[in-house]
N, C-alpha and C positions, 0 to 999 in steps of 0.2 A: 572572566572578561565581561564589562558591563556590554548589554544590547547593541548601543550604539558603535563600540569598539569592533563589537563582534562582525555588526552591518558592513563597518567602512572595512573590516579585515575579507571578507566573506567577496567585496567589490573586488579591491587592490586583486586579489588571485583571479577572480576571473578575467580583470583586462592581462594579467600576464601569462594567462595558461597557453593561448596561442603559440602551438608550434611547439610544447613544452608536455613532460611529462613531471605531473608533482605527486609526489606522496603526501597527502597526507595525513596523521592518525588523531583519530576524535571519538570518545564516547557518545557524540551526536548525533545520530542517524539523521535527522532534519539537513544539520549540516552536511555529513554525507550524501544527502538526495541532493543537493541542491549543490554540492561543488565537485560530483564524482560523475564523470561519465563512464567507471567502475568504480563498483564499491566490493570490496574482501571481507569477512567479518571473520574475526579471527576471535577463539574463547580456547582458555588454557593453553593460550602461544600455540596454539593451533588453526592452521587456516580452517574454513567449516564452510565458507562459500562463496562466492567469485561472481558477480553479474553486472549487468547497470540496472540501475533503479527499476527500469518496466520488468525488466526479466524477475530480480526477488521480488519484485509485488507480486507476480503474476506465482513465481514460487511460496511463495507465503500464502496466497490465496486469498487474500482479501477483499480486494476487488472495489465495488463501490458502497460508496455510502447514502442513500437515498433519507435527505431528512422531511420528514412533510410538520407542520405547522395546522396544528387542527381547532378545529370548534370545539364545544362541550361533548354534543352528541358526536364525536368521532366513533367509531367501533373497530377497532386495534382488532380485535380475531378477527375481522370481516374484512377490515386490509388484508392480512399478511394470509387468509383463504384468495385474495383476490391477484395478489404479487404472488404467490407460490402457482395458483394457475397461469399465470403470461408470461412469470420469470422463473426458470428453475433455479432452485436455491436460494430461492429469499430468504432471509432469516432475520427476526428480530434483533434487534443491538438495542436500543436506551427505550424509555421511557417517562421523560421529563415534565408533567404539566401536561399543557398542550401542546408537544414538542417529539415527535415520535422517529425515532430513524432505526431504517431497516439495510443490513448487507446486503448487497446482490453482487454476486459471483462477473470477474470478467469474463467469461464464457457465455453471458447472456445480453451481451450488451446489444446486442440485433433485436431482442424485444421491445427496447427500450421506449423506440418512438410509439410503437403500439398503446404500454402500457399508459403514455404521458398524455397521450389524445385520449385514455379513457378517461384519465384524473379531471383533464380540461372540459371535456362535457360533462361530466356528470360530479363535479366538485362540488355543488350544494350538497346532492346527497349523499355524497363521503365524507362529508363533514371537515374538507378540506379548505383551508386559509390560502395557505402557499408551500410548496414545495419545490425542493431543489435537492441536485445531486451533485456530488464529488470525486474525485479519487481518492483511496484510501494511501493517508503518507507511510512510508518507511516505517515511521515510529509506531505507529498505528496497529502496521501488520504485525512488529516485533512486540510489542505486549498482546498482542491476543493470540501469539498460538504461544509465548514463553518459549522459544523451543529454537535447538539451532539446524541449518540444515545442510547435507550433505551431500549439495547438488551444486554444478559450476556448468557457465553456459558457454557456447563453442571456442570463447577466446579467452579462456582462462589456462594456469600452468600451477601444480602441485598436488601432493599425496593429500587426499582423503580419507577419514577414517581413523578407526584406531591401527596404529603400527602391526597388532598383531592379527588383525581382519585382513584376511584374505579378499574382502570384500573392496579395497583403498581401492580409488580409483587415482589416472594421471591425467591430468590436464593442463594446459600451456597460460599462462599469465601475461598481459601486456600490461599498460599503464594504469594504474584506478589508484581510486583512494581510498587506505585501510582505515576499518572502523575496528 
C-alpha cells in the first residue's frame, strides 16, 4: 500500500474504532503503535506477548532517545561520564558527525530536568548546539533487543511458552491489535 493509501487507511479506522473492537494483523509495528490500544505479537503462530504500546516499550526497555547536535570540540566520553552520573543507564546508541544520541532507560526519567538545566548552563563548554529527546517507537525497541518476549500485562488471555515448559503461563485477552 503506497504512504498516502496507508495515511487515509490508518484515519478511516480510527474515526470507526469507537465503541468497536478491531483486529487487526500487520508486520508494522509503527502501525501497530499507532492504531492498537493492545498490541499481541505473535511469532511461529504463537502468541509471545500481549500489552499496549507503553507497557512493551517499557518491556523491551528501551526507553528514550536523547539526541544532542554538537560542535567540533564536543567530548562524547565526557558526555556519556556526565549522563551515566545524573542518569543511570545512559548508554551510547549512534554516532553521526556532529550528531550524537544516547539511550536513557524509562526508569530515569525524574533526572531528567536536572540533567537538561546542566546542558543549558553550561552548553558552550559541552560543546553543545542543540539537543532534544524522544520516546523510543515500537519498531525501535524491536530491532534492538531482536528478541521475543514472554511477558503479558494484566489484561491479557493465553498460554505462554513452549507447550512443553512447565513454565507457560495463563492470561486473559481483550481487544488489541495483532502484529
Amino acid at each position: 500500500m503506497d504512504p498516502y493509501s496507508r495515511r487515509f487507511t490508518w484515519e478511516l479506522l480510527r474515526r470507526q474504532k469507537a465503541g468497536r473492537c478491531i483486529v487487526l494483523t500487520t508486520h508494522f509495528m509503527d502501525e501497530a503503535e499507532v492504531l492498537g490500544d493492545r498490541i499481541a505479537i505473535m511469532a511461529k503462530g504463537q502468541l509471545q506477548c500481549c500489552g499496549s504500546p507503553l507497557f512493551l516499550k517499557k518491556h523491551y526497555g528501551v526507553g528514550y532517545t536523547l539526541t544532542i547536535c554538537t560542535t567540533p570540540d564536543f567530548d562524547a566520553q565526557h558526555m556519556l561520564q556526565l549522563l551515566s552520573a545524573s542518569i543511570p543507564g545512559a548508554q551510547p546508541l549512534s554516532a553521526n558527525g556532529s550528531e550524537h544520541a544516547f539511550r536513557l532507560p524509562f526508569r530515569s526519567s525524574a533526572h531528567f530536568a536536572d540533567t537538561f538545566d546542566m546542558f543549558d548552563r553550561e552548553q558552550q563548554q559541552l560543546g553543545i548546539v542543540t539537543y532534544g529527546i524522544s520516546v523510543t517507537t515500537l519498531e525501535e525497541g524491536s530491532h534492538a533487543h531482536k528478541r521475543t518476549c514472554k511477558h503479558a500485562d494484566e489484561s491479557a488471555t493465553a498460554t505462554f511458552g513452549d507447550s512443553s515448559s512447565t513454565s507457560a503461563r495463563v492470561v486473559r485477552i481483550v481487544g488489541f491489535v495483532c502484529v
